[in-house]
N, C-alpha and C positions, 0 to 999 in steps of 0.2 A: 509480408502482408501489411500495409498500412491501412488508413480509416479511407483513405480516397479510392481502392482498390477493393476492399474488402472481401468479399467471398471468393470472387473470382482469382485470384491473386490462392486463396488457397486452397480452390477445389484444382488448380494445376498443381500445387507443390503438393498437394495430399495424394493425387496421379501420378507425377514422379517420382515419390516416395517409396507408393506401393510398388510401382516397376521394378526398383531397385533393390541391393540385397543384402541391404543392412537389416538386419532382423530387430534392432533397437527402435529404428526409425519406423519402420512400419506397424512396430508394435503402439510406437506413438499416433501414428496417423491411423490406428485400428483406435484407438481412445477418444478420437478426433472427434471421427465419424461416429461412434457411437453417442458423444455430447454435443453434436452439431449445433443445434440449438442456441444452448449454455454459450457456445465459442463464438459464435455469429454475433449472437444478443451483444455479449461484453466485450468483443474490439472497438469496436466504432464508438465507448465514453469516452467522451472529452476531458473527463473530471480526473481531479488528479489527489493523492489523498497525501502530498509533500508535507504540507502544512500541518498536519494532522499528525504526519509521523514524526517530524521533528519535534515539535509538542511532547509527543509521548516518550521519545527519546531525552528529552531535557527531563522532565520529570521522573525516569528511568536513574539517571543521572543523577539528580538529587538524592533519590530513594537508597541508592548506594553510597552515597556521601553518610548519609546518615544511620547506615546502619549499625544497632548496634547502641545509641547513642541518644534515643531520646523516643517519645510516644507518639502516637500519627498527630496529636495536637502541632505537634514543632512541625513534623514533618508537611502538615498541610497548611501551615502558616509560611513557612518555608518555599512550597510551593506555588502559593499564590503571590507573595510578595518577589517572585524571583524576577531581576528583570530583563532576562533574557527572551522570554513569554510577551505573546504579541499583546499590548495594549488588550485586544476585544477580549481576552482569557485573564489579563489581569485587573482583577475586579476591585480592588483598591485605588489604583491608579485611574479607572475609567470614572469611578467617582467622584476623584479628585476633579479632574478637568473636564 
């Protein structure tokens, strides 16, 4: 199912599915159809949350660099100063320049 197909593309595979006699699969497309909704509404975002995760994972990163080793002052010093961290999050540097 992509965003340019969107329902249609899976009220067939959620028909094909039920036909068939994998009982995992239709137990999924019995989950489907019960959130219809939910599934319709949230294919077709555009928005992507890449940016957001890597973020979290760099500062994940740090936090285990640091364990062990010093109090959230270092640690949040630490993480705003890092300069792996895009510019608009690094709130030091956006001041600077």
């Amino acid at each position: 199912m992509t965003a340019r197909t969107g329902s249609r593309d899976l009220e067939a595979w959620l028909a094909a599915v039920e036909a068939g006699e994998q009982s995992g699969l239709r137990s999924l497309a019995a989950g489907i159809r019960n959130d219809m909704q939910a599934v319709t509404t949230a294919s077709p975002c555009s928005g992507n949350s890449g940016r957001v995760e890597g973020t979290v994972n760099k500062i994940k990163m740090i936090k285990r660099q640091m364990y062990g080793r010093a109090g959230f002052d270092l640690l949040r010093k630490r993480v705003i100063l890092h300069p792996a961290l895009p510019r608009s999050q690094n709130s030091r540097q956006s001041r600077i320049t």
